[in-house]
Residue, then its C-alpha position, 0 to 999 in steps of 0.5 A: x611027053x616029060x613035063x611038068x608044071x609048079x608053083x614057084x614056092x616064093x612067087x608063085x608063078x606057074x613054071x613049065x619044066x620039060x618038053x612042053x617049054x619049047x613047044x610053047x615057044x615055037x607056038x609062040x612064035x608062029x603068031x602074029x601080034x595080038x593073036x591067041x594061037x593053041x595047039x591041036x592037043x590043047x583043044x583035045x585037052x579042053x574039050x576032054x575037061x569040059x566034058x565035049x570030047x564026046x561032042x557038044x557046043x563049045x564054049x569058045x570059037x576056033x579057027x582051025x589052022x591046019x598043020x604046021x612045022x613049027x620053027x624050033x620043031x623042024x625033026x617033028x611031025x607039023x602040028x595042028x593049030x587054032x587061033x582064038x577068035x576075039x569074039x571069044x575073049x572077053x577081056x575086062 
């Protein structure tokens, strides 16, 4: 995937540039409100980072979603997705 993320020199917000903008978007999109939804390579990613590729207790709980064509990647393959569960966010 062609992508790329910086930091926007005078407001430093973080901006996603490439092919992972409409993919964000169309994850977006399929979730209802106050739902945390993240791809199936974002849950591969995370568990790579946090050393559970291998296997391991993860640090947050999952709803895996199975496949689904997302509205704005209908010439794809489905993708795999997760809701967060609440539990898992601690918001303070």
């Amino acid at each position: 995937m062609n992508s790329q993320v910086v930091v926007h020199p005078n407001t430093k917000r973080v901006q996603y540039i490439g092919e992972v903008l409409p993919i964000a978007k169309a994850v977006q999109g399929a979730a209802d409100g106050g739902q945390i939804l993240v791809s199936g390579d974002l849950v591969g990613k995370l568990r790579v980072s946090s050393g559970l590729e291998g296997g391991g207790k993860e640090v947050w709980d999952l709803v895996h979603l199975g496949l689904h064509q997302l509205e704005n990647k209908v010439d794809e393959d489905p993708f795999a997705l997760s809701v967060v569960s609440e539990h898992s966010v601690n918001i303070q």
